[in-house]
Backbone as numpy.savetxt, mean C-alpha at the origin, in Angstrom:
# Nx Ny Nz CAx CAy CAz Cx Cy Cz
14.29 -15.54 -15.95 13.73 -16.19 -14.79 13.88 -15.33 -13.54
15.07 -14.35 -13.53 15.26 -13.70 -12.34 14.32 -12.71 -12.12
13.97 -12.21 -13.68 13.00 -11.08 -13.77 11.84 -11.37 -13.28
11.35 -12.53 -13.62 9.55 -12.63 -12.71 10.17 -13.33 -12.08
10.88 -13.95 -11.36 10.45 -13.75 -9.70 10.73 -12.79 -8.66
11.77 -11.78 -9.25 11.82 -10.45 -8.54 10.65 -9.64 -8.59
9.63 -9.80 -9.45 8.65 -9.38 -10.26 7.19 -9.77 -9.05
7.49 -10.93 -8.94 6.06 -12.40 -8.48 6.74 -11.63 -6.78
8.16 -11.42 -6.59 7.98 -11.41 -4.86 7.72 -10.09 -4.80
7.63 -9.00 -5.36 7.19 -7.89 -5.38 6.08 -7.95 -5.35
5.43 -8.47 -6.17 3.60 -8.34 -6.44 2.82 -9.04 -4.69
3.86 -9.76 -4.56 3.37 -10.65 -2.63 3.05 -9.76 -2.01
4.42 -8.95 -1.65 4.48 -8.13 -0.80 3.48 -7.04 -1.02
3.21 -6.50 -2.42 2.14 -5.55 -2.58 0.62 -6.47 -1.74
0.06 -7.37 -2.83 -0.80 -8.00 -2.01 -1.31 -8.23 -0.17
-0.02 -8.43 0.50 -0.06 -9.22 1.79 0.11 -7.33 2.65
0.80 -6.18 1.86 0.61 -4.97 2.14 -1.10 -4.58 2.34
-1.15 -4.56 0.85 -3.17 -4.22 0.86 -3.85 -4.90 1.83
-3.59 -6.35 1.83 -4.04 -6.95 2.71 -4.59 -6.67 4.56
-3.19 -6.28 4.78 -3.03 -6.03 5.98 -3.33 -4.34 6.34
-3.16 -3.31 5.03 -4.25 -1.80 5.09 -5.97 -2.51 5.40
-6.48 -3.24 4.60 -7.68 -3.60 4.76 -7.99 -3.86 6.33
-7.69 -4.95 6.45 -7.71 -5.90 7.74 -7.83 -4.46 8.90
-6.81 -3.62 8.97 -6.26 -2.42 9.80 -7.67 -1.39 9.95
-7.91 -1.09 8.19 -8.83 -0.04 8.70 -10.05 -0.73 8.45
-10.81 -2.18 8.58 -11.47 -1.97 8.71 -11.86 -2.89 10.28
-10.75 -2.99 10.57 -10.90 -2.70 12.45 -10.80 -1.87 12.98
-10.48 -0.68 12.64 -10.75 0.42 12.92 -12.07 1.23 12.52
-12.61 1.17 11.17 -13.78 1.68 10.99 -14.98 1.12 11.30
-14.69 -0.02 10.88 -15.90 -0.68 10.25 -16.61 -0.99 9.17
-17.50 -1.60 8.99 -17.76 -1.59 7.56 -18.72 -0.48 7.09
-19.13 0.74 7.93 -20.10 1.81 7.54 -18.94 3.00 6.84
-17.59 3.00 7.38 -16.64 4.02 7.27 -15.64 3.50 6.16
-15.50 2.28 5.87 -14.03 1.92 5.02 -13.94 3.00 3.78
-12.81 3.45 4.29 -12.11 4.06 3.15 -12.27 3.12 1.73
-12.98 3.34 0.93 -12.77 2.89 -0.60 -11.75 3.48 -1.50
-12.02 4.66 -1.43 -10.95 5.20 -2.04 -9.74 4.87 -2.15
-9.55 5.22 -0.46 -8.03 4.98 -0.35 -7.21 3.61 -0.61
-8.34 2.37 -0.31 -7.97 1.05 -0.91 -8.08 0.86 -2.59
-8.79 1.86 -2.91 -8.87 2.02 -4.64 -7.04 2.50 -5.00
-6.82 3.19 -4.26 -5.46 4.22 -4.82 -4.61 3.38 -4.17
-4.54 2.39 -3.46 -3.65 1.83 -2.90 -3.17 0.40 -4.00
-4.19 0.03 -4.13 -4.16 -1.12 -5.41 -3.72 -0.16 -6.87
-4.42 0.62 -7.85 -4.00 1.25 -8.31 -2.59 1.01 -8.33
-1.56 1.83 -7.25 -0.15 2.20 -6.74 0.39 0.86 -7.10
-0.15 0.09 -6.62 0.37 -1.28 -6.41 0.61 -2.17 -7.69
-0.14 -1.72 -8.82 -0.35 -2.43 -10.44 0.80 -1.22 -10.59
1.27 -0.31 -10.82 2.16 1.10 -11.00 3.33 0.01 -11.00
3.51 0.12 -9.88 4.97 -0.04 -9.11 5.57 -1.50 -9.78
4.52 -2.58 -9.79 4.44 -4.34 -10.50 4.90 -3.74 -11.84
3.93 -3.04 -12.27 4.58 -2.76 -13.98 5.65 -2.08 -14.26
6.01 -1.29 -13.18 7.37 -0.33 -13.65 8.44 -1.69 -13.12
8.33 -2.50 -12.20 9.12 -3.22 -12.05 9.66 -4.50 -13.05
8.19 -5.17 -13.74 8.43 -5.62 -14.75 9.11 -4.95 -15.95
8.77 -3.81 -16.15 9.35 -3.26 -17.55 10.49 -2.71 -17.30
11.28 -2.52 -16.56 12.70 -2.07 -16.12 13.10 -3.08 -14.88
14.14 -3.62 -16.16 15.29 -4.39 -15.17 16.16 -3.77 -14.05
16.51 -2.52 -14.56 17.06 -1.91 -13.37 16.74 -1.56 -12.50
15.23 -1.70 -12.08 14.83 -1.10 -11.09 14.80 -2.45 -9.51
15.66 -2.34 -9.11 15.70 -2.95 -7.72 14.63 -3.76 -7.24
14.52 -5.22 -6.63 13.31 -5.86 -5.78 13.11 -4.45 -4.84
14.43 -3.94 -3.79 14.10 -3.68 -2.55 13.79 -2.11 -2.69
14.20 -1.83 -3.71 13.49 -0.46 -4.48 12.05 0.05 -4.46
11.70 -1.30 -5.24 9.88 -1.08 -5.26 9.17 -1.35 -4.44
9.71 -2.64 -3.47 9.40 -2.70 -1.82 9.07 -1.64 -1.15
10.47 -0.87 -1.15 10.59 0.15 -0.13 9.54 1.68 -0.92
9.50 1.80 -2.13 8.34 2.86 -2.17 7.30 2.43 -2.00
6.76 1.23 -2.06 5.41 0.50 -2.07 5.11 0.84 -0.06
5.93 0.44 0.37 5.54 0.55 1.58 5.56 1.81 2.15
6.54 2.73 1.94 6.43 4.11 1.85 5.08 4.75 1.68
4.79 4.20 -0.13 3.05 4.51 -0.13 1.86 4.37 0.20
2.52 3.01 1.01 1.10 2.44 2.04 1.23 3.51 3.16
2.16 4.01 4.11 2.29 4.58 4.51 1.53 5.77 4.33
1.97 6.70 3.27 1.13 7.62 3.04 -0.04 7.71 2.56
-0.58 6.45 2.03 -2.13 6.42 2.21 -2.69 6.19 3.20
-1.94 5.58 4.31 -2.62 5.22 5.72 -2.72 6.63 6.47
-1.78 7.45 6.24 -1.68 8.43 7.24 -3.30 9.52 6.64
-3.89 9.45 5.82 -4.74 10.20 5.53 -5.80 9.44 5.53
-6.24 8.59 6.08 -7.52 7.73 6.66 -7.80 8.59 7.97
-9.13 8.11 7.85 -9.95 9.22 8.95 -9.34 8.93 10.32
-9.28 7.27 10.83 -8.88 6.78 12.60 -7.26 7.79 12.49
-6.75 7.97 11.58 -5.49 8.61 11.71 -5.25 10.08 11.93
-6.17 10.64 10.96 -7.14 11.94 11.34 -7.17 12.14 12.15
-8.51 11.73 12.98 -8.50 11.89 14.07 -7.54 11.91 15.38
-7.00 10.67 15.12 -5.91 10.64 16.10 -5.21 11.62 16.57
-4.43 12.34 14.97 -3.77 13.52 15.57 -3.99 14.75 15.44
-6.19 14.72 15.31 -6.33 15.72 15.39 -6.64 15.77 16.94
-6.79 14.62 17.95 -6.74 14.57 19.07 -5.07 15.26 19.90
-4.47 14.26 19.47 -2.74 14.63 19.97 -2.99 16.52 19.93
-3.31 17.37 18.85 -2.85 18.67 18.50 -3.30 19.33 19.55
-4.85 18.81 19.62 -5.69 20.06 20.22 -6.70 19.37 20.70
């Protein structure tokens, strides 16, 4: 029982994560620019991380949390509004 629901609050947080990448870039883009991809590889990541968590007990709730969000992270940082951004900041 401990296993799926460490399992079920992991999979939330993935969800309400994607969620809130969506929501982000596509107030930032729009709907002519949304990254697909990157919401493709972000979900992807997100079934990864649910299944390695289900199939190994040892692997930590705040474990897969914390790379999940890590990886939202690094999929956000390579979206174009982010791009840009600091291709503004450089130069």
């Amino acid at each position: 029982m401990k296993k799926m629901l460490s399992t079920i609050l992991v999979a939330g947080f993935v969800v309400l994560s994607t969620a809130t990448f969506t929501f982000a870039e596509y107030s930032a883009t729009g709907a002519g620019n949304f990254p697909f991809f990157h919401l493709g590889a972000l979900i992807v990541g997100g079934l990864i991380i649910i299944s390695l968590k289900h199939k190994y007990q040892k692997l930590y709730m705040s474990e897969a949390v914390g790379s999940f969000a890590l990886y939202t992270v690094l999929i956000a940082l390579f979206t174009s509004p982010v791009v840009e951004l600091i291709k503004g900041m450089v130069g």
